[in-house]
N, C-alpha and C positions, 0 to 999 in steps of 0.2 A: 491298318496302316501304321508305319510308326510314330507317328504322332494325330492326335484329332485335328482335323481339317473344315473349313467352310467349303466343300468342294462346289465345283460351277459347271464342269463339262467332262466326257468321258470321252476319251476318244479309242476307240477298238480296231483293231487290227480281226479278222473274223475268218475262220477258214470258209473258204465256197465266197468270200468277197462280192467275186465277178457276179455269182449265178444264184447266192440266195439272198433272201431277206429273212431277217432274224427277229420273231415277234419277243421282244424283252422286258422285263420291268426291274429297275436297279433299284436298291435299297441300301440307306444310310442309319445306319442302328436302328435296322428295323422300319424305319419310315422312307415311304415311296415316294424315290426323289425323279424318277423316267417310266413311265409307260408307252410302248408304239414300235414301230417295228422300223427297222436299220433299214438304210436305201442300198442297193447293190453298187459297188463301186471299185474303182481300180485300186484297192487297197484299204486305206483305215476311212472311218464313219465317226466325226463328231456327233456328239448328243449334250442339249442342255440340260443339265440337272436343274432342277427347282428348288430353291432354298429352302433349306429346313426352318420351322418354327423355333423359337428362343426356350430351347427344354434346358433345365437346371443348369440354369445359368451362361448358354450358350448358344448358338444355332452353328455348333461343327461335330461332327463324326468321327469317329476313331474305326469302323469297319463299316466294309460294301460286301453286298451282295449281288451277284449279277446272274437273274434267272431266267430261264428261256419261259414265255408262259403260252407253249402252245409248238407246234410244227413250223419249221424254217418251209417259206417258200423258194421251190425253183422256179428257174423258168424267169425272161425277160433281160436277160441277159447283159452288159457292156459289151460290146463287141471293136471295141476301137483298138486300132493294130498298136501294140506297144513295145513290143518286141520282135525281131525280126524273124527269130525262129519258134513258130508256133508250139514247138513241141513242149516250148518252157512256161507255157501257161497254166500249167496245173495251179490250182489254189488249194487241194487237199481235199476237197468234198467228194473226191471216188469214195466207195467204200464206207463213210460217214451216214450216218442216220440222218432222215431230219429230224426228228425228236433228240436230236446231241447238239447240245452246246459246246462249242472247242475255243477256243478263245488262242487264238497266236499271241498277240499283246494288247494290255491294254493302260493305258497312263489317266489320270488325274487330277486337274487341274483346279487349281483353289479362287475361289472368287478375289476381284481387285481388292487390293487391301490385305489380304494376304503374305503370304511369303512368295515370292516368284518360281516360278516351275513347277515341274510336275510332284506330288504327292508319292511318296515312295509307299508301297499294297504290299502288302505280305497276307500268303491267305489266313482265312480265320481258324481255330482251330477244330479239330474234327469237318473241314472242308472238303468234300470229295473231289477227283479231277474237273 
């Protein structure tokens, strides 16, 4: 990130939204701030993070990790009409593994007390897609 953070919530933008569930566990320099898997949804999925302990002199983070730990499920689908022409409901999971993690967006949000808004993420270095 560009600055270290008390993050509080993640919110994901996720391809395949509608049709999977994404078993995940996110990490705040290293320590495991979410484990559990993303509910299917018409777009983005909050998640609480869990406060980090008070390490050398603080409890905020300066990078995340977000890793899939395990196979995205299909299947169970949202099926509420949202659009009027069906043909525009692609979310991008043709052709996608479940073993891939794709990530359309994802924002950051800093526990109260804070700065307000979301956390500006830049990936870490040596990151893969």
């Amino acid at each position: 990130m560009a600055r270290p953070a008390a993050l509080h919530e993640l919110t994901l933008k996720l391809t395949g939204w509608r049709n999977r569930s994404y078993p995940l566990r996110v990490f705040v320099d290293g320590h495991q701030v979410y484990a559990g898997a993303t509910p299917r949804s018409l777009g983005y999925v909050t998640l609480p993070l869990a406060p980090l302990a008070p390490i050398a002199g603080g409890a905020s983070g300066s990078s995340v990790r977000i890793a899939l730990d395990g196979t995205a499920q299909d299947g169970g689908a949202t099926t509420l009409t949202e659009v009027a022409n069906q043909a525009n409901i692609d979310t991008g999971e043709k052709g996608l593994s479940t073993g891939a993690l794709s990530i359309v967006e994802a924002e950051f949000y800093e526990r109260p007390g804070g700065e307000a808004g979301p956390a500006s993420a830049r990936p870490s270095p040596g990151a893969g897609p």
